[in-house]
C-alpha positions in Angstrom: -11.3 -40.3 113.2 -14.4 -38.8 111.3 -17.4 -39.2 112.3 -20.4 -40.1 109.8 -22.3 -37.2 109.2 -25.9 -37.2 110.6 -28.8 -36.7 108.1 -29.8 -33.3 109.0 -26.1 -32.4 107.4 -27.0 -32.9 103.7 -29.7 -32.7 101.6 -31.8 -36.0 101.2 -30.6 -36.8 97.9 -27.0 -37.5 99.1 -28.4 -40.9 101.4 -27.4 -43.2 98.4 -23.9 -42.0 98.4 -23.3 -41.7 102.1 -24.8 -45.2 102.4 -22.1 -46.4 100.5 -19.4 -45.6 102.6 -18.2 -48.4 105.1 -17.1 -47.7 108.5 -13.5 -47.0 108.9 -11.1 -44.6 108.9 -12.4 -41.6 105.4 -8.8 -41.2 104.8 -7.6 -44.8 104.4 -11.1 -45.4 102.4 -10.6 -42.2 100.2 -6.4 -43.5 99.8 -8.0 -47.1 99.0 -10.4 -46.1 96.2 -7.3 -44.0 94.5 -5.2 -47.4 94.3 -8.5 -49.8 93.5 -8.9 -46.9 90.5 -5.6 -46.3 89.2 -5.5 -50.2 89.1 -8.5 -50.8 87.2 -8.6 -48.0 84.6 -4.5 -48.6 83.9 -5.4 -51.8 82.7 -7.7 -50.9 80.0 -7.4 -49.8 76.2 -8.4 -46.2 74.7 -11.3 -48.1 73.0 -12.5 -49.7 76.4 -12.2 -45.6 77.5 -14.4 -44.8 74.3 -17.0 -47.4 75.2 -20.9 -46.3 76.2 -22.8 -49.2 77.7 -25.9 -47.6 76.3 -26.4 -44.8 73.8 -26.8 -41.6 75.3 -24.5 -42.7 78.1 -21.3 -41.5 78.9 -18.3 -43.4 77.7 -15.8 -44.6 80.3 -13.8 -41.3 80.0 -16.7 -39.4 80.8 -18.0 -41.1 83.6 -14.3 -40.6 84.5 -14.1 -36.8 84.0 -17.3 -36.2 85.8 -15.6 -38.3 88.9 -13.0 -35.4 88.4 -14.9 -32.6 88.1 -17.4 -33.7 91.1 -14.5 -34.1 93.2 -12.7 -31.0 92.7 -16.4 -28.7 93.4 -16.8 -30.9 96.4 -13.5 -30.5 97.7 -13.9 -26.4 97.0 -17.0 -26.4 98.8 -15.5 -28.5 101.3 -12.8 -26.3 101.7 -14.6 -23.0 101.9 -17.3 -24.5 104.2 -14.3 -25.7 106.5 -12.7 -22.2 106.6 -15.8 -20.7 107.9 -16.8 -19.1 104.7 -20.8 -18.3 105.0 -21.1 -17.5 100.9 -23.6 -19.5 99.6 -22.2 -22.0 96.7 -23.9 -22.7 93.7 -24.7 -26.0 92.1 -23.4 -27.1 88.6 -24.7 -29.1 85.7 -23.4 -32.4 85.3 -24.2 -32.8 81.9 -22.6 -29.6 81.1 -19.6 -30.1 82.3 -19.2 -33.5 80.7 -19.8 -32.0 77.6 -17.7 -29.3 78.1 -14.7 -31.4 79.9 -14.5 -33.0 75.9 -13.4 -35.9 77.8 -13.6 -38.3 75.1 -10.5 -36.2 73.2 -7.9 -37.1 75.8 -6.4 -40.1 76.4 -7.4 -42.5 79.0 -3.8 -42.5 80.5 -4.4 -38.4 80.9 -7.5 -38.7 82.7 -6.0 -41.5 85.0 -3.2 -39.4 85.8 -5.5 -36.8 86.8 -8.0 -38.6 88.6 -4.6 -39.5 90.9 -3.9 -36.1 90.7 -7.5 -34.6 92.1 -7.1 -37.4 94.7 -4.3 -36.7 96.3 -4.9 -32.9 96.5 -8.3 -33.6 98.4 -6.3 -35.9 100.8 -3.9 -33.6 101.5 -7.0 -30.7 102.1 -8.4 -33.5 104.2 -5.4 -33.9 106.6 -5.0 -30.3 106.7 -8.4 -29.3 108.4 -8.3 -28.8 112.0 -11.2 -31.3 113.6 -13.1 -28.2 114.9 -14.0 -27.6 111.6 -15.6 -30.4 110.5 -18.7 -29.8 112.0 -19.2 -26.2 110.2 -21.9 -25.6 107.8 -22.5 -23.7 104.5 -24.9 -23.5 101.8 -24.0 -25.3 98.8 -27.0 -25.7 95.8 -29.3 -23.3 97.9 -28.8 -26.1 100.8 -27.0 -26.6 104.1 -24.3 -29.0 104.4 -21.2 -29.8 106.9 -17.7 -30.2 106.0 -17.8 -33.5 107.7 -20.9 -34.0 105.2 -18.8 -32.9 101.8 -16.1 -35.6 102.9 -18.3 -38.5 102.5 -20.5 -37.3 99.8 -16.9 -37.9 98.0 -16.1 -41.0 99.0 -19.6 -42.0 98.2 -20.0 -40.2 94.8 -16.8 -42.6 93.8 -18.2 -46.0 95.3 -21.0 -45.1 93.3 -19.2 -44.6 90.2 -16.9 -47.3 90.5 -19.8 -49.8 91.3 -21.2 -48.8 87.8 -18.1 -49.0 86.3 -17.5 -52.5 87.3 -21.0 -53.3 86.8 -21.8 -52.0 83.2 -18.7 -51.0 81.9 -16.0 -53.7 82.3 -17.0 -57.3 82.6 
């Protein structure tokens, strides 16, 4: 089994999302999220996916896409940072790529279906790294993080979205 990062393995600003995570086996979490998520989002409408709680918020499918997007740089860093790569990473700009993902264009089914898809190709690079390298570090965003680290900034990152989700999107 994993074991939970220890602070000095991320930058500060990750504690919220590493909080999040219960105690347990990261794979059966990570696995747990992807059915609580396909569940919830194939229940709802395109206009429930076209839905901001506030303006200037994101709509459902954006909040959606950035879950994608996160995921997939995380999992890259992740991988890179457990193969031993020492090349520094660079950060991205959330807002950017939500803008640029055009999220609100596809259809809600599309972005569920990918979601699943993102998911189960970062479970699969999870199974696949040998336990000796969860404990290497990189540089990701000018700052040093562990593999083990990466793995539950993920799972965090989508408690935190889902939380919000529940919480201001769907009552």
């Amino acid at each position: 089994m994993l074991k939970r990062p220890l602070e000095n393995e991320y930058p500060s600003y990750y504690n919220n999302y590493l909080k999040l995570v219960p105690s347990g086996n990261l794979l059966e979490i990570l696995e747990g999220q992807l059915t609580e998520a396909v569940t919830l989002f194939s229940g709802l409408s395109e206009e429930q996916g076209n839905l901001a709680y506030a303006n200037g918020k994101w709509t459902l499918k954006e909040v959606i896409g950035h879950m994608i997007d996160t995921e997939r740089i995380m999992s890259y860093r992740l991988l890179r940072i457990s193969r031993g790569d020492k090349s520094p990473l660079a950060g991205f700009s959330e807002e950017d790529y939500a803008f640029e993902g055009k999220f609100t264009q596809r259809l809600l089914t599309e972005l569920v279906e990918e979601l699943q898809t993102v998911r189960k190709s970062t479970i699969s690079l999870f199974r696949g790294i040998p336990e000796h390298a969860w404990a290497r570090s990189g540089t990701a965003n000018e700052l040093p993080v562990t593999a083990r680290a990466i793995a539950y900034i993920i799972a965090g990152h989508d408690i935190h979205h889902m939380n919000m989700i529940k919480e201001k999107y769907i009552q």
